[in-house]
C-alpha positions as CSV (number, residue, x, y, z in Angstrom):
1,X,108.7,56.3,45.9
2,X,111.1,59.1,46.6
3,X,112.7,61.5,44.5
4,X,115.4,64.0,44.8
5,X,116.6,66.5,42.9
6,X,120.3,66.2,41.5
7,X,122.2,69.5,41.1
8,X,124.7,69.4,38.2
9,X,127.1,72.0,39.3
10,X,125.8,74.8,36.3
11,X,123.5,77.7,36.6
12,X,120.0,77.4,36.3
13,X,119.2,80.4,33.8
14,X,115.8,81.3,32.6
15,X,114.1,79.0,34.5
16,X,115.4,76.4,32.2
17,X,116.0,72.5,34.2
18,X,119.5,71.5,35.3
19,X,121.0,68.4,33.2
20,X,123.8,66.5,34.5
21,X,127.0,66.1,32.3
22,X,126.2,62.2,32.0
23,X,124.3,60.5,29.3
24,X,123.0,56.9,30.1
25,X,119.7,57.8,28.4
26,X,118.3,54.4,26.1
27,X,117.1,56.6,23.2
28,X,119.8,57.8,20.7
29,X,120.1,62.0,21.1
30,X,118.4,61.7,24.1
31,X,119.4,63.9,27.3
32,X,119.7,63.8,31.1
33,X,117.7,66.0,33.1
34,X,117.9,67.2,36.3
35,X,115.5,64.8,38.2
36,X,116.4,61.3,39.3
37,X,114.9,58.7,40.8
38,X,117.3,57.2,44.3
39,X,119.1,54.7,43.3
40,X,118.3,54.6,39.4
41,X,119.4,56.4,36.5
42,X,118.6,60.2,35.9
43,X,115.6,60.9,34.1
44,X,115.7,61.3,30.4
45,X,114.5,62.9,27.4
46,X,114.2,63.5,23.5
47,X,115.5,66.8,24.1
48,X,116.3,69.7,27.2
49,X,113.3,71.6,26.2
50,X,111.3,68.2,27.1
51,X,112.9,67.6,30.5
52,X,109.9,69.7,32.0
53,X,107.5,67.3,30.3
54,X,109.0,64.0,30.4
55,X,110.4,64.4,34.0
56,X,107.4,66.7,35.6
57,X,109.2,69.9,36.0
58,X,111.3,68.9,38.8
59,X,108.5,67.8,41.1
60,X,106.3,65.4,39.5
61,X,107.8,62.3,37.8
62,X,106.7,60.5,35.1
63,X,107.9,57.0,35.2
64,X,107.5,55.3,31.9
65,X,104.7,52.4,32.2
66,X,104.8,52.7,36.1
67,X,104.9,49.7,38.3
68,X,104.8,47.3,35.4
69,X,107.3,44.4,34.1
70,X,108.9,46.9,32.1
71,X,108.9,50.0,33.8
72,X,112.0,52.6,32.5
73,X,112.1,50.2,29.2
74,X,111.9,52.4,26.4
75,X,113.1,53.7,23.5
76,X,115.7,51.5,22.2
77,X,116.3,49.5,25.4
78,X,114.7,46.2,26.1
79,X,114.5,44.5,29.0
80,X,114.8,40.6,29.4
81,X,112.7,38.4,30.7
82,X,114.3,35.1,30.9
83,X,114.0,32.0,27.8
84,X,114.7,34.7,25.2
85,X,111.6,36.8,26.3
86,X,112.1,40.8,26.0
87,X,109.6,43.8,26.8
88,X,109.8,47.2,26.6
89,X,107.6,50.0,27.4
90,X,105.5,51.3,24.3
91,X,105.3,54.9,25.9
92,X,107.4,57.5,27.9
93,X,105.1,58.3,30.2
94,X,103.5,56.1,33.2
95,X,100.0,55.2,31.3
96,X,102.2,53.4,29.1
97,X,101.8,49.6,28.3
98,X,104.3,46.8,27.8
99,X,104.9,45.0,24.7
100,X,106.9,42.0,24.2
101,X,108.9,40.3,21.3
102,X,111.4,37.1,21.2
103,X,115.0,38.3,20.9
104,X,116.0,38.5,17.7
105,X,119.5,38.2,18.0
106,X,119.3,33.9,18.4
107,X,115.1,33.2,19.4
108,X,112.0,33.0,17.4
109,X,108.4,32.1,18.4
110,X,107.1,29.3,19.2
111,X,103.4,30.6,20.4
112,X,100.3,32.2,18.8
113,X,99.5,33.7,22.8
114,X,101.4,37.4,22.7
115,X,101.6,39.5,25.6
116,X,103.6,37.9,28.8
117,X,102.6,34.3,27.9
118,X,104.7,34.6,24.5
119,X,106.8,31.8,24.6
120,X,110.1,31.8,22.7
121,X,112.9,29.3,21.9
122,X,116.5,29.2,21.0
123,X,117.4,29.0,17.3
124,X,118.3,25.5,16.0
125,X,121.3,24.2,15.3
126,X,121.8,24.9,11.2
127,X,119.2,27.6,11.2
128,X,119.3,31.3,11.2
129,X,116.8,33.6,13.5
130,X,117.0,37.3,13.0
131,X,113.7,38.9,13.3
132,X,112.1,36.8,16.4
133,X,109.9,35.6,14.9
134,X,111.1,32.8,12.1
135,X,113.7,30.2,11.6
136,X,115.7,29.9,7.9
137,X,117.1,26.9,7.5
138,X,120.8,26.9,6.4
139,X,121.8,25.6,3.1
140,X,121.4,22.0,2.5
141,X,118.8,21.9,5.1
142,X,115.5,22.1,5.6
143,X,112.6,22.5,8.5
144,X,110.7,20.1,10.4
145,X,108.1,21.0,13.0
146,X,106.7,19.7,16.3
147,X,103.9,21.2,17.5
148,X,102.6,20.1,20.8
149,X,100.1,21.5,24.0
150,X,102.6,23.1,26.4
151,X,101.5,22.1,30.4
152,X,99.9,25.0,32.2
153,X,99.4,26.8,28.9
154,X,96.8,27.8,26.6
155,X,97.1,27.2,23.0
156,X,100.0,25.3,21.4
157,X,104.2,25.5,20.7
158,X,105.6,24.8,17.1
159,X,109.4,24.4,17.8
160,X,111.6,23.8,14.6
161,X,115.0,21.8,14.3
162,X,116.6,22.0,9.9
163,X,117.9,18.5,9.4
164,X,120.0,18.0,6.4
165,X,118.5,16.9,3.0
166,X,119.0,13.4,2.0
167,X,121.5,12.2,0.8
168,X,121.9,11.1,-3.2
169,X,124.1,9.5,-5.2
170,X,126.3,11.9,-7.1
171,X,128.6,10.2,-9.6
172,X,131.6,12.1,-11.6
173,X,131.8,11.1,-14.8
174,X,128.5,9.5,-17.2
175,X,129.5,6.4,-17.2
176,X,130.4,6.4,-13.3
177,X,133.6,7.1,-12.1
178,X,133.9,8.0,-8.4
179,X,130.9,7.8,-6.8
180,X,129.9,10.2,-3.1
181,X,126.5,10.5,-1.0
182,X,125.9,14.1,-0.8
183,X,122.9,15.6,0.7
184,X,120.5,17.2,-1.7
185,X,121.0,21.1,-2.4
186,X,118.6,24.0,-1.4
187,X,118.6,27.6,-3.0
188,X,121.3,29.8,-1.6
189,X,119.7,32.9,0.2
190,X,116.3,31.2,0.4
191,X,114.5,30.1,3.9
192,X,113.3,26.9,2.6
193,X,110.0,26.2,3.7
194,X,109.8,21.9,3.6
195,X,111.5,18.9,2.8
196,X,110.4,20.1,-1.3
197,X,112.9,22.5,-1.2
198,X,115.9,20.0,-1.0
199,X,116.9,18.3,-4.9
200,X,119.9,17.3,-7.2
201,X,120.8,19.4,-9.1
202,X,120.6,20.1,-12.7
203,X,123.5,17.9,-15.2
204,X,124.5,15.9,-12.1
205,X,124.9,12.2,-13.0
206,X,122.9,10.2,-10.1
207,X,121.7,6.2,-9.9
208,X,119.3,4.6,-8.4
209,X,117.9,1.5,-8.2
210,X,117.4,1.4,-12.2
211,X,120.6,2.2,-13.1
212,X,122.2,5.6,-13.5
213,X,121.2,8.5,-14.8
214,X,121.7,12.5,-15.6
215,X,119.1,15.3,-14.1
216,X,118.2,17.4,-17.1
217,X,115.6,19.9,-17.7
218,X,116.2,21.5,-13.9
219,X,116.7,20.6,-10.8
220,X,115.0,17.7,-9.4
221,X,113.2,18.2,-6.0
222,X,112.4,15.8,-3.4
223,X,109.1,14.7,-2.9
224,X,108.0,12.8,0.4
């Protein structure tokens, strides 16, 4: 691979590297130094005392986890992969490895297996994903898995989908009145974790097949 060096246009004083006046660095405060790679982006570093070690001085480079998946990924930058997949180089220099994650902005994990056969999966509909990693059903629903063996790989997927709870009888008045199905109710700002979490709540008036009733004493959960 071939390098070149990119003059800036300002003087080179105390043996100090040139930087160029652009800054497309991935790290925030970080700074571009004099050495580029052809046809890529200058190299970078935390600072311009660093530009001798993170980008060899102006002869040797050091290309963060060299000839990998996610070589000049680092920092804050992530590189995708395709199905939600990121990696991103764990070190700034080329003995570096690559790490991966699920995109948290929409995906979460669906496999045990980490590395590059980390398998990911769009968020369901009703649910919130934020960290990559879980699923939080919305209000008024709740999470159901399948888990199944994946062809051609090793170990198995859990994907989610949050139906909404079941629906109850909800009546307005004791002695009945108007009468609506509603689906059951699940703690605001609380990722339910089953079916359990959905109930009626507390002081509603409700029938079933024995006649009508009021919840009292707390909410009443579902059970399955």
């Amino acid at each position: 691979m071939k390098w070149f060096i990119l003059f800036a246009g300002i003087m080179i004083t105390s043996g100090a590297m040139a930087v160029t006046s652009l800054n497309n660095c991935p790290g925030i405060g970080w700074v571009t130094c004099g050495v580029v790679q052809v046809g890529e982006d200058v190299c970078c570093a935390p600072s311009f005392s660093q530009c001798d070690a993170y980008c060899g001085g102006g002869s040797v480079i050091i290309t963060a986890c060299k000839e990998q998946a996610c070589e000049g990924y680092f920092g804050l930058t992530w590189k995708d992969s395709g199905n939600g997949l990121q990696t991103q180089c764990d070190s700034a220099t080329e003995d570096g490895t690559c790490v991966y994650r699920c995109n948290p902005d929409g995906y979460y994990r669906t496999s045990v297996g980490g590395g590059a056969a980390m398998r990911c999966a769009e968020c369901p509909e009703n649910a919130t994903c934020s960290d990559g990693v879980s699923v939080c059903c919305n209000v008024m629903h709740y999470p159901v898995t399948n888990t199944y063996m994946a062809p051609g790989l090793t170990g198995m997927i859990t994907e989610y989908t949050c139906p909404e709870c079941p629906n109850y009888q909800r009546y307005s008045r004791p002695e009945g009145g108007i009468m609506m199905m509603i689906p059951g109710m699940t703690d605001p700002n609380t990722c339910p974790l089953n079916i359990g979490a959905c109930y009626i709540p507390v002081n509603t008036y409700s029938s079933d097949s024995n006649g009508k009733f009021q919840i009292v004493n707390g909410n009443c959960h579902y059970e399955e």
